[in-house]
C-alpha positions in Angstrom: 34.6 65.8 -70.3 32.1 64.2 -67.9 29.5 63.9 -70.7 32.5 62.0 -72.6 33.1 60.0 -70.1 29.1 59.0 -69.5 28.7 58.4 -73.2 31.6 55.8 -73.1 30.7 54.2 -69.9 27.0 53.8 -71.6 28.1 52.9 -74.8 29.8 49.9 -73.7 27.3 47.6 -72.2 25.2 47.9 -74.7 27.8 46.6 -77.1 28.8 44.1 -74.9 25.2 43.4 -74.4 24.7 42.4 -78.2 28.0 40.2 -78.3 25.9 38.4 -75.7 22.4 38.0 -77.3 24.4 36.5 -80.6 26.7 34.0 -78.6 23.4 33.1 -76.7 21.7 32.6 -80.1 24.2 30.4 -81.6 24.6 28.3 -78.1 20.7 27.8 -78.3 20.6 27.0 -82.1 23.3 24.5 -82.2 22.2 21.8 -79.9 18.8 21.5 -82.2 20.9 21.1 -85.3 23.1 18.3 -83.2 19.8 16.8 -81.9 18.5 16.7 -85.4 21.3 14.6 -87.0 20.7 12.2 -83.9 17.4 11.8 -84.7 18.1 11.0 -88.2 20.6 8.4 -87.6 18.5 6.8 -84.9 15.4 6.7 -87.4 17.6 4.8 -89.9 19.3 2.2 -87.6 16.2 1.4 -86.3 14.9 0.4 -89.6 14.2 -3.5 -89.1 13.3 -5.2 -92.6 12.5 -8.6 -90.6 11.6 -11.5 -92.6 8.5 -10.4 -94.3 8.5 -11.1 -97.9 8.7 -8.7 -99.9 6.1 -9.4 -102.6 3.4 -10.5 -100.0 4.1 -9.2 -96.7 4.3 -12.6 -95.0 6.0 -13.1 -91.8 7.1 -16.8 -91.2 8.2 -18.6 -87.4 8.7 -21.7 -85.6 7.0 -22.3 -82.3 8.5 -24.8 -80.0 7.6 -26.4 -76.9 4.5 -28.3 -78.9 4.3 -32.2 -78.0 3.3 -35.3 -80.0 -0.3 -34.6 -78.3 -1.0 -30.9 -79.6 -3.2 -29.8 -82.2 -3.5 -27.5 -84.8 -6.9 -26.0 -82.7 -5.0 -26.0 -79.5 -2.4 -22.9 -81.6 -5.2 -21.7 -82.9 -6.9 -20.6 -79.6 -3.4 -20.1 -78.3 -2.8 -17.2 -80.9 -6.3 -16.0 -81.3 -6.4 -12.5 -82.3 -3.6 -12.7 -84.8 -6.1 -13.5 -88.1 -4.7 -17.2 -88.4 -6.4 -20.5 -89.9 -5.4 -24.3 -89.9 -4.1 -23.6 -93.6 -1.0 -21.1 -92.0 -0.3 -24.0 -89.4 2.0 -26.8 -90.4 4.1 -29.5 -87.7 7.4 -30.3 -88.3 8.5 -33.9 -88.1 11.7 -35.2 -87.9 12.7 -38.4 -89.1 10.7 -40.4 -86.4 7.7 -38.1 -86.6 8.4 -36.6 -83.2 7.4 -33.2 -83.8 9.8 -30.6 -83.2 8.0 -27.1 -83.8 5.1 -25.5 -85.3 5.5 -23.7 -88.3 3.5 -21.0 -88.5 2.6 -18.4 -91.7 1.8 -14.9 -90.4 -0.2 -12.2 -92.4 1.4 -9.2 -91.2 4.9 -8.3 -89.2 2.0 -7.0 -86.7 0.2 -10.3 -86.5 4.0 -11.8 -85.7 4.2 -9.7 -82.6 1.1 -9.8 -81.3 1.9 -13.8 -81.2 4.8 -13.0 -79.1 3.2 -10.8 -76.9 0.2 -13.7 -77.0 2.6 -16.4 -75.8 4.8 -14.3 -73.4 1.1 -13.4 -71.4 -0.6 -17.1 -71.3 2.0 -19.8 -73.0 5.2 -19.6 -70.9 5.8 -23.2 -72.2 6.5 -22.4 -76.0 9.0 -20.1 -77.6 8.4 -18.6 -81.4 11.4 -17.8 -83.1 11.6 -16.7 -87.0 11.8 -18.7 -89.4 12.8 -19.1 -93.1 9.8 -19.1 -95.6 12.1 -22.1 -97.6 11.1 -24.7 -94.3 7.8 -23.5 -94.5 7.6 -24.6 -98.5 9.4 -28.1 -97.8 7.2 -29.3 -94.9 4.2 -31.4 -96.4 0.9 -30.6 -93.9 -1.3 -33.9 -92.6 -3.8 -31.4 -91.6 -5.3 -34.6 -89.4 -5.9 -36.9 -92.5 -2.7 -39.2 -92.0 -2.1 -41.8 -88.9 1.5 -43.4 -88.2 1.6 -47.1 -87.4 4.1 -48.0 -85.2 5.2 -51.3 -84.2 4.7 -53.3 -87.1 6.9 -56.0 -87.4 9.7 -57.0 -89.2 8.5 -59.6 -91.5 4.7 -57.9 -91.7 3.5 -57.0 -95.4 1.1 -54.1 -96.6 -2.1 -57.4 -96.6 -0.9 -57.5 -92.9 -1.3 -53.9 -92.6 -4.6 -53.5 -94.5 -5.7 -56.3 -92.1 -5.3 -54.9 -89.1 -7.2 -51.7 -90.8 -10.0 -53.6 -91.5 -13.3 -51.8 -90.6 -11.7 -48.4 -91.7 -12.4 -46.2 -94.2 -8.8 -45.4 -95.7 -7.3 -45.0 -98.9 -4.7 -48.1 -99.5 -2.8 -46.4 -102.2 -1.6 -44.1 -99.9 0.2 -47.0 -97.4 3.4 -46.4 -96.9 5.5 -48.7 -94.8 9.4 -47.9 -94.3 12.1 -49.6 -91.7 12.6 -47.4 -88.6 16.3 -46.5 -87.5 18.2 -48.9 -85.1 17.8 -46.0 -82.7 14.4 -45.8 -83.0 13.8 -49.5 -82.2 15.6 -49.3 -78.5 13.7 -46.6 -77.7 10.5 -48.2 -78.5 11.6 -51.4 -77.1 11.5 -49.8 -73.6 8.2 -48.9 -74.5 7.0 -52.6 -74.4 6.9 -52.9 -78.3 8.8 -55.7 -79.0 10.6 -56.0 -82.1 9.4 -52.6 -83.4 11.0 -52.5 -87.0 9.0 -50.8 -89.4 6.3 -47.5 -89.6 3.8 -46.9 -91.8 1.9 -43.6 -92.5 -1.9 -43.8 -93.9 -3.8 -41.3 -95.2 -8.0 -41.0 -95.3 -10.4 -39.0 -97.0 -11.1 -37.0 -93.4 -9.9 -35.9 -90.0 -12.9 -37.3 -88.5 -12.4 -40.3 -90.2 -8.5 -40.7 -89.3 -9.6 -40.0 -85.6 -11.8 -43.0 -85.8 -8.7 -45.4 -87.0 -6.8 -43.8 -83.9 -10.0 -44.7 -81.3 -10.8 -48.0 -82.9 -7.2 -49.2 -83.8 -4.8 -47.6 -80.8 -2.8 -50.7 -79.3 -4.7 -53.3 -81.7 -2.4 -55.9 -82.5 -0.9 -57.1 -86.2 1.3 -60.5 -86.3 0.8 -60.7 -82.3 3.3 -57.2 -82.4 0.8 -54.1 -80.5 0.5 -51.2 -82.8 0.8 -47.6 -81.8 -1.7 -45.2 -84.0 -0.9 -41.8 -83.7 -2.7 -38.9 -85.9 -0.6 -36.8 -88.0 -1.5 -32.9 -88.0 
């Protein structure tokens, strides 16, 4: 009887003891088949498709904070490292050629966000923001070939124009000379321009060549009205 009773005493932890090992292998197993789903799922809503298109890659975006003075170069060195060139670089005018962004064609999702790392580190001033590749195909590029006159007055005609031009190498098909909006006129007028009805936009053969108009002609004067030359990028 006492070896009965040993038997079953010993006998019973060592069941007990394999109930134990088997719950402890299924506690340990499931957790890694929980994490696993949570991985998945994470891994798929992280999925971010962006803007780039999908037959080239591109990655399109708008930098603001530019002014009426910066150039094309000045972006350039801005966002060097991210494989850019003048041709990816286009300003978008409004309506009174003030510029209100850069438009800017990116390579690469990576070229994209090593801008904004770029612009976060030394150009606090801008912002990039994405941008729709349909902007980027309406905006028409300058590329520094094109001044705007401004100031011209009311009753001045395109001989008027070409006069006050005179000296410059430019191509006189290209004049075009439209009325400015009411708007437009008051600002200008507290600008000491007076009677500031019309602009006209002129394009040359070269940058370097547009840049001379702007030196030669900036605040010349065309029926007695002063003209403001600006150079279009």
């Amino acid at each position: 009887m006492n070896l009965i009773r040993i038997a079953t005493k010993s006998h019973r932890p060592i069941r007990f003891g394999h109930q134990s090992q088997g719950l402890s292998w299924v506690l340990r197993g499931s957790p890694k088949l929980f994490s696993t789903e949570a991985e998945q799922s994470t891994g798929d809503a992280s999925a971010d498709p962006f803007l780039a298109t999908p037959s080239t890659g591109l990655v399109f975006g708008k930098l603001f904070g530019i002014s009426k003075y910066t150039t094309k170069k000045d972006i350039l060195n801005l966002l060097e490292g991210c494989n850019l060139s003048l041709d990816d670089l286009k300003v978008d005018y409004n309506r009174s050629y003030t510029p209100t962004g850069m438009l800017i064609q990116f390579p690469s999702r990576f070229a994209y966000d090593f801008a904004i790392r770029a612009i976060a580190r030394k150009g606090r001033l801008y912002r990039l923001d994405k941008a729709d590749q349909s902007r980027w195909d309406l905006v028409t590029p300058y590329n520094g070939k094109a001044v705007l006159l401004q100031g011209i007055p009311r009753d001045a005609s395109q001989d008027d124009v070409e006069r006050f031009l005179s000296g410059c190498a430019y191509d006189a098909s290209t004049i075009q000379i439209f009325l400015k909006s009411v708007m437009n006129c008051l600002c200008l007028k507290k600008q000491a321009f007076p009677d500031p009805a019309k602009m006209a936009i002129v394009r040359f053969p070269s940058p370097t060549q547009a840049m001379h108009a702007f030196i030669t002609k900036n605040r010349g004067f065309c029926l007695n009205n002063q003209i403001l030359v600006r150079v279009l990028h």
